[in-house]
C-alpha positions in Angstrom: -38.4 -2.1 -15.4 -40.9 -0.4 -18.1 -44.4 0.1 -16.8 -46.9 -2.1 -17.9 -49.4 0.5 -18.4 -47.6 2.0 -21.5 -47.8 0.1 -25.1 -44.3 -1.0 -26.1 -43.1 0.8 -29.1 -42.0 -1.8 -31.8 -38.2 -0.4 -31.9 -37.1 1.4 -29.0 -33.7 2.1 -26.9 -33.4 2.3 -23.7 -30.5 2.0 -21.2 -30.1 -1.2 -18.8 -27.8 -2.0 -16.0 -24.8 -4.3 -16.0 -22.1 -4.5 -13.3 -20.0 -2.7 -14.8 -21.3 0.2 -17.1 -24.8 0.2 -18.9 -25.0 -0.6 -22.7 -27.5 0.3 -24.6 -29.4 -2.3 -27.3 -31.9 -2.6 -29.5 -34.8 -4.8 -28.9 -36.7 -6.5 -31.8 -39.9 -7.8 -31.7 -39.1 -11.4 -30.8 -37.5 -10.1 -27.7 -34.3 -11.0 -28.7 -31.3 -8.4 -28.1 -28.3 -7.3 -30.2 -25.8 -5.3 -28.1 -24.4 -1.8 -30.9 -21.0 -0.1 -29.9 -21.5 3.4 -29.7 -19.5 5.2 -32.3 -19.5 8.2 -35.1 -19.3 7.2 -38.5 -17.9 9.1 -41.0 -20.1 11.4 -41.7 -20.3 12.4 -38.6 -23.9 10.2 -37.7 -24.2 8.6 -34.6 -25.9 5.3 -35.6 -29.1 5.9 -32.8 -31.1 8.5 -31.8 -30.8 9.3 -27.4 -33.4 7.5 -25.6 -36.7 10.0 -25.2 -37.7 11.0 -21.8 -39.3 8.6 -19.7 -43.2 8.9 -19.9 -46.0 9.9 -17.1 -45.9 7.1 -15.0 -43.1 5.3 -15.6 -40.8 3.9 -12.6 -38.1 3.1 -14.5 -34.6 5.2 -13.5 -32.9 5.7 -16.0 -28.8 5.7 -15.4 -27.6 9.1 -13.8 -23.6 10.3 -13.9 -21.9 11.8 -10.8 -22.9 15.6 -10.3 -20.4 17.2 -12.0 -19.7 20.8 -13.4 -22.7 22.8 -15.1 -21.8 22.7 -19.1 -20.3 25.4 -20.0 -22.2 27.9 -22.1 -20.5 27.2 -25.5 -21.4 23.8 -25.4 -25.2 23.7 -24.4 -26.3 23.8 -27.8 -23.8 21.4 -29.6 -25.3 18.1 -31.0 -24.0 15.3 -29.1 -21.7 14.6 -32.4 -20.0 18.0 -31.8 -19.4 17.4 -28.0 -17.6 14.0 -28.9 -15.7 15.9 -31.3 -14.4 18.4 -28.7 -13.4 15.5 -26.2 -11.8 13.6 -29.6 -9.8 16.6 -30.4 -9.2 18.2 -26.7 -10.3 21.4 -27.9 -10.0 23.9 -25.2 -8.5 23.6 -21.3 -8.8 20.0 -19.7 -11.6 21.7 -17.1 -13.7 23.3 -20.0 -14.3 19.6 -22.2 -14.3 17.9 -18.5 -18.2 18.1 -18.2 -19.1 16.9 -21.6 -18.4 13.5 -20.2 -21.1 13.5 -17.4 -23.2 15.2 -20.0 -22.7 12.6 -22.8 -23.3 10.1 -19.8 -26.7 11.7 -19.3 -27.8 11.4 -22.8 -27.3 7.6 -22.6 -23.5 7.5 -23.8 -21.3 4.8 -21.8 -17.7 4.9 -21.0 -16.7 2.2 -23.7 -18.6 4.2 -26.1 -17.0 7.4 -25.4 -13.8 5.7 -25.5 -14.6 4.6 -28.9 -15.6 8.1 -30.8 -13.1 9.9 -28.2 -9.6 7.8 -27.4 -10.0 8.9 -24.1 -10.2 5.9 -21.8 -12.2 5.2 -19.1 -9.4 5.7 -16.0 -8.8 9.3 -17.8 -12.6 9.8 -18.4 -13.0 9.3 -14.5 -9.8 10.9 -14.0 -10.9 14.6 -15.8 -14.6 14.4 -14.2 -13.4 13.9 -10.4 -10.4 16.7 -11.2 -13.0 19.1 -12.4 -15.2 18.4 -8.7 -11.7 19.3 -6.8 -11.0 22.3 -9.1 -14.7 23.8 -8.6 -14.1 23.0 -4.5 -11.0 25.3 -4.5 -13.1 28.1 -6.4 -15.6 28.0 -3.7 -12.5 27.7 -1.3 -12.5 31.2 0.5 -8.5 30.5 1.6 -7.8 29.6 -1.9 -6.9 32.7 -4.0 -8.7 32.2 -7.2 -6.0 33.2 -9.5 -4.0 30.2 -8.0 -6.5 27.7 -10.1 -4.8 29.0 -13.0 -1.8 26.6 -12.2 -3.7 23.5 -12.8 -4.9 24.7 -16.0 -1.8 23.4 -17.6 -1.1 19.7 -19.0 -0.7 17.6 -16.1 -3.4 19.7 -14.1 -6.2 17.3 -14.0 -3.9 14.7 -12.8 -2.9 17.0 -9.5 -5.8 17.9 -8.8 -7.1 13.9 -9.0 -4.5 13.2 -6.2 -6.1 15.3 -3.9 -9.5 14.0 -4.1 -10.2 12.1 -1.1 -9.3 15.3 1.1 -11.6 17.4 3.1 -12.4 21.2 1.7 -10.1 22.7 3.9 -7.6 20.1 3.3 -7.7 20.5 0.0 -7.1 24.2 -0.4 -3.9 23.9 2.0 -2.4 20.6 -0.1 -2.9 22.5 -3.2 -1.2 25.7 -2.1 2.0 23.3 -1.0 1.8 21.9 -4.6 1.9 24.9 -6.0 5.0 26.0 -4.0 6.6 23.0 -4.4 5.9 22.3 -7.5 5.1 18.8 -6.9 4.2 16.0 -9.4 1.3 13.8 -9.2 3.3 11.0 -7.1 4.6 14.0 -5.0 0.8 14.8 -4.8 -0.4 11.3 -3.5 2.3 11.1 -1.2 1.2 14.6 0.1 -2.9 13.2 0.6 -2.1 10.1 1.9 0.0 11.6 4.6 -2.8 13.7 5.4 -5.1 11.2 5.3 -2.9 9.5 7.8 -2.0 11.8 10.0 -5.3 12.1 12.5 -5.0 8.1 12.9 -1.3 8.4 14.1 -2.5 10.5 17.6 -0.3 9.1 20.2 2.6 7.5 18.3 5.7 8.7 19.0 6.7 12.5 18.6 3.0 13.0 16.7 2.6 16.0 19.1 5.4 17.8 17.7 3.6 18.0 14.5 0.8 20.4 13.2 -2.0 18.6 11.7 -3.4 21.6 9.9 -0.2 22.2 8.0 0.7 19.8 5.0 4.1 20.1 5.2 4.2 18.8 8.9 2.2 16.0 7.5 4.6 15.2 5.0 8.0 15.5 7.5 5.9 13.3 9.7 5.5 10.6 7.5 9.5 10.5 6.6 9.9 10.9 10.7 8.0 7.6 11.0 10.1 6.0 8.4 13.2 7.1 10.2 12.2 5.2 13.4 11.6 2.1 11.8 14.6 1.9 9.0 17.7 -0.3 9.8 20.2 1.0 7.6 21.9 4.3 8.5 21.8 5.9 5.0 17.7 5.0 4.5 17.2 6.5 8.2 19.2 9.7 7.1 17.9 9.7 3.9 14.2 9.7 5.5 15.1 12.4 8.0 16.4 14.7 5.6 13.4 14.6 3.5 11.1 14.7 7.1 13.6 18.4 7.5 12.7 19.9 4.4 9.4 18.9 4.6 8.7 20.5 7.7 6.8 24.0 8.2 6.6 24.7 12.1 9.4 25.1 14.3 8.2 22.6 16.5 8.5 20.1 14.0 11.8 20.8 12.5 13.4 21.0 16.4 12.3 17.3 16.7 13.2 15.8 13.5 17.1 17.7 14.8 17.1 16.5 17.4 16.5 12.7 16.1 19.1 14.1 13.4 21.8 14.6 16.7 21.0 11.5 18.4 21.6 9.3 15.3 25.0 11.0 14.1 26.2 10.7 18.3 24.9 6.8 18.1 26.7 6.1 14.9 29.8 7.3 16.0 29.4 5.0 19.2 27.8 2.3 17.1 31.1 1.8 14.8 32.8 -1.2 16.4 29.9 -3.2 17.2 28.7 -2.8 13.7 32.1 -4.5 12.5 31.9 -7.0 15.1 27.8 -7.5 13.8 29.2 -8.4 10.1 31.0 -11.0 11.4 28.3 -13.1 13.2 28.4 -16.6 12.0 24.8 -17.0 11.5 23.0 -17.6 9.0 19.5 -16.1 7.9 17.6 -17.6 5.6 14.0 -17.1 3.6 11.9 -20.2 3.1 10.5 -20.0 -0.4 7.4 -21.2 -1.4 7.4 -25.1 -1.9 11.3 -24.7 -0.5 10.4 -28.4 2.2 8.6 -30.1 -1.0 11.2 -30.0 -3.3 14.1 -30.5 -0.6 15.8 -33.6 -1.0 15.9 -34.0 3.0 13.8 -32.5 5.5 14.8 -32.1 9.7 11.6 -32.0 12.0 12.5 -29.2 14.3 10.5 -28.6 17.8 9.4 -24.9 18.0 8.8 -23.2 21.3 7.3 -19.5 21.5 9.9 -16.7 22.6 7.4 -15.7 25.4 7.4 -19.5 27.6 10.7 -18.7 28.4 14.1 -21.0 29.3 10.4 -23.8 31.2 9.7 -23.9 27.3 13.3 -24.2 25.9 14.3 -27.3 28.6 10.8 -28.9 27.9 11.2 -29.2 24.5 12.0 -32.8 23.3 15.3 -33.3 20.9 14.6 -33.1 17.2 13.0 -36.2 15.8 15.0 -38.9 14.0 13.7 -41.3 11.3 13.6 -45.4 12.4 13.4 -48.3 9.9 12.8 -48.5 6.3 10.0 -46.6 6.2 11.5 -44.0 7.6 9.1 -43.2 10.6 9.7 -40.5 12.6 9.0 -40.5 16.0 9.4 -38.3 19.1 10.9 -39.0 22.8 7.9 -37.2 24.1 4.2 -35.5 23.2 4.7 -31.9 21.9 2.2 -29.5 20.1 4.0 -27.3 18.0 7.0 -28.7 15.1 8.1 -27.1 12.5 9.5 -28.7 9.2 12.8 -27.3 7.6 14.5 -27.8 4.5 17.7 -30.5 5.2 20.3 -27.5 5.7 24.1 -28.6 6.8 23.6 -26.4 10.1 19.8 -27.7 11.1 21.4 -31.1 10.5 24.5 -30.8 12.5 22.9 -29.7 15.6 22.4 -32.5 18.5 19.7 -31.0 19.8 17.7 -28.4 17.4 15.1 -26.2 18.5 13.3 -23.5 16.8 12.4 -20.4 19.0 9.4 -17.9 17.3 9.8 -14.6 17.6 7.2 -12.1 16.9 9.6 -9.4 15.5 12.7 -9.9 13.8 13.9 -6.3 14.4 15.0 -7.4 18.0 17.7 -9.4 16.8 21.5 -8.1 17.9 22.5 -7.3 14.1 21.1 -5.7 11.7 20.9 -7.7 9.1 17.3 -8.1 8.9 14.5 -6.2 6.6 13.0 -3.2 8.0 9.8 -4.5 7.8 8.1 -5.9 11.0 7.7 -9.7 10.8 7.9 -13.1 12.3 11.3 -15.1 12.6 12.6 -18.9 14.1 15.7 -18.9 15.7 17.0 -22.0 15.5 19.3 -23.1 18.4 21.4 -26.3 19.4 20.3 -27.0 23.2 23.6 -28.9 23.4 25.9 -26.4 22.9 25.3 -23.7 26.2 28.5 -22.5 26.9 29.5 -18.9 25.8 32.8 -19.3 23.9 32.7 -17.0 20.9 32.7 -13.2 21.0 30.9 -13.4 17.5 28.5 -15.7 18.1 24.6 -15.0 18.7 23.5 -17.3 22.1 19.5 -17.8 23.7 19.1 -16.5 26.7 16.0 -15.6 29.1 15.2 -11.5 30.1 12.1 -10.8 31.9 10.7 -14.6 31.6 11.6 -14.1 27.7 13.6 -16.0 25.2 15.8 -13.1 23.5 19.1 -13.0 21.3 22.6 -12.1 22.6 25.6 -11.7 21.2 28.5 -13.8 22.8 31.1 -10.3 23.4 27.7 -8.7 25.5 27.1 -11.7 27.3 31.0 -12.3 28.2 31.3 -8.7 29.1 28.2 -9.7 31.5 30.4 -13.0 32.7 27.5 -15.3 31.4 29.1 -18.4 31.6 26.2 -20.3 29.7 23.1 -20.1 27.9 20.8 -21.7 26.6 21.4 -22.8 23.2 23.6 -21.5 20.2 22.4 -20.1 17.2 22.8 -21.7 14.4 20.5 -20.1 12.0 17.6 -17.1 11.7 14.1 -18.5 9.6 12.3 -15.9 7.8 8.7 -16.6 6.4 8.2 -16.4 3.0 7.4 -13.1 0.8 5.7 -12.5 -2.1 7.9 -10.5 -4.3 5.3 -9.0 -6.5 2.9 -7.9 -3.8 1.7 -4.5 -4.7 -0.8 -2.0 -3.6 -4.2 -2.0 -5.7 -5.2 2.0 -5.5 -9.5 2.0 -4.7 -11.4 3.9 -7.4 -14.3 6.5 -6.9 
């Protein structure tokens, strides 16, 4: 705030804080304000004067840019109306115009306003000031030749060099040199960061040792590696392993991602005819959708047990719940804690005795006809149909003290005689389709 000490000038600017971005405005002598875009008019004016320098005393801060690159000499003595002019026309290389915008910000100009006289938006105004602090980073890089910063220098540069921002020195230097010789765009750039961003928190997973942290590259092929591991689908797992290969820099590396290579082609091959006989599982698997139950026009009640109490929790559970009289009150043969509401579907409904079984992964399931993503399912079994009589069909049985999936060819090949319930259809949780990732600004 202004000190008291000083005599308020009848007119005067000054800047003052909002959330978002400071705005300057006039204060009259009633004390009331009137907010002025910034702008040029047309004869090349800019309707206020910048604020004057704070006086002795004062304890008022006014607002203070990023550090950003020195001005460069041609432009120190430019009017603040020339300097917009130069960011309005792009006059010169992205990096040489790229510190007018901290410098403009010093002389009380705000984003908005600079967006007004300029057309250059606030993301890209942001965008050429933080590319400019990575570009001056790898000229004080000593394992950065300087004639390689010349590569950025072309349209699209700023954008590169933006990607690579939330790197270390040294990190930077190395992910700009495998830009460079790969010629990678910005997404290719990101991808590039983030995996070496990542890398450090992935000690211990598996194969991470085969990697080189200190080479981008193995970053990279480790990231794809990962993916590999956790795809269902043969051609997304080869697909991901043959981007992991050319990815790859060290030996080390590349021998691991072939050898994972080998053992998939050698388990496809053996993989063949239970893959057929997994298509034809008469299951089905379903995704609830959001306000699926309300709108149903009947619902079953469905005890659930979890997949880790075992066949104790599968014989304990009570039989699915039946509505009684007119007011259709449901009511159970016995206290349980945990139920689960389904819509009415012709399977749920035709089993005697229905009970769901949670499951922490669905990835553990005998086919593979589930997402690659790690989540929650219900198996839903009928406790009154045990016996093992289809080759195709999916049965509950315990392993370890667990409730697990088997197919009925495994379990006859195993002479298991009877389990514990049939399946008779695979709940998935509801999904957001338009959940994205919201990138964090600096």
């Amino acid at each position: 705030m202004l000190s008291l000490s000083h005599p308020k000038p009848t007119t005067s600017f000054f800047p003052t804080h909002h959330h978002h971005h400071p705005r300057p405005f006039l204060v009259s002598k009633k004390g009331r304000s009137h907010y002025r875009p910034l702008s040029v008019s047309a004869s090349g004016r800019l309707p206020f004067s910048p604020p004057p320098p704070s006086p002795p005393g004062e304890t008022y801060q006014p607002f203070r840019p990023p550090p950003s690159s020195p001005l460069p000499p041609q432009y120190r003595s430019l009017p603040p109306t020339d300097l917009l002019a130069v960011l309005r026309d792009r006059l010169g290389l992205w990096h040489d115009y790229a510190p007018l915008i901290s410098s403009l910000s010093r002389q009380g100009f705000t984003p908005p306003s600079i967006e007004e006289s300029t057309g250059l938006s606030g993301v890209e105004q942001n965008r050429l000031v933080v590319a400019a602090q990575v570009r001056d980073s790898l000229l004080n890089s000593p394992s950065f030749p300087p004639d390689h910063v010349a590569y950025f220098d072309a349209g699209g540069g700023a954008e590169l060099l933006y990607e690579l921002r939330l790197l270390s020195a040294v990190q930077r230097s190395a992910a700009a040199t495998l830009v460079i010789d790969r010629h990678l765009d910005p997404r290719g750039a990101q991808e590039l960061a983030r995996a070496m961003k990542d890398f450090p928190r992935r000690r211990g997973d598996h194969g991470w040792d085969s990697f080189d942290g200190a080479s981008p590259g193995d970053c990279l092929a480790y990231i794809h590696y990962r993916l590999s591991r956790e795809v269902i689908v043969d051609a997304e797992r080869d697909a991901a392993l043959d981007r992991a290969f050319e990815a790859a820099e060290t030996e080390s590396a590349k021998n691991r991602i072939l050898a994972e290579i080998e053992k998939a082609k050698g388990k496809g091959k053996e993989d063949d005819e239970e893959e057929e006989m997994e298509i034809k599982v008469p299951v089905e698997v379903v995704r609830l959708r959001y306000g699926e139950v309300a709108e149903a026009a009947s619902v079953a009640l469905v005890p659930v047990v979890k997949a880790a109490e075992g066949a104790t929790g599968m014989v304990s559970a009570p039989s699915r719940c039946r509505s009684e009289g007119e007011l259709g009150i449901v009511a159970a043969e016995k206290g349980w804690m945990r139920w689960a509401v389904l819509p009415g579907w012709a399977p749920v409904l035709a089993a005697e005795e229905a009970v769901g079984v949670e499951m922490e992964d669905g990835r553990g399931l005998p086919w593979r006809i589930l997402a690659a993503a790690e989540e929650a399912v219900m198996v839903v079994a009928d406790r009154k149909r045990r016996e093992v009589t289809e080759e195709g069909g999916a049965y509950v049985v315990e392993r370890e003290g667990r409730l697990v999936v088997e197919r009925g060819r495994k379990l006859m090949e195993m002479e298991v005689k009877e389990a514990l319930g049939t399946v008779v259809v695979v709940v998935r949780p509801p999904k957001e389709e338009d959940d994205q990732l919201m990138d964090d600004w600096d």
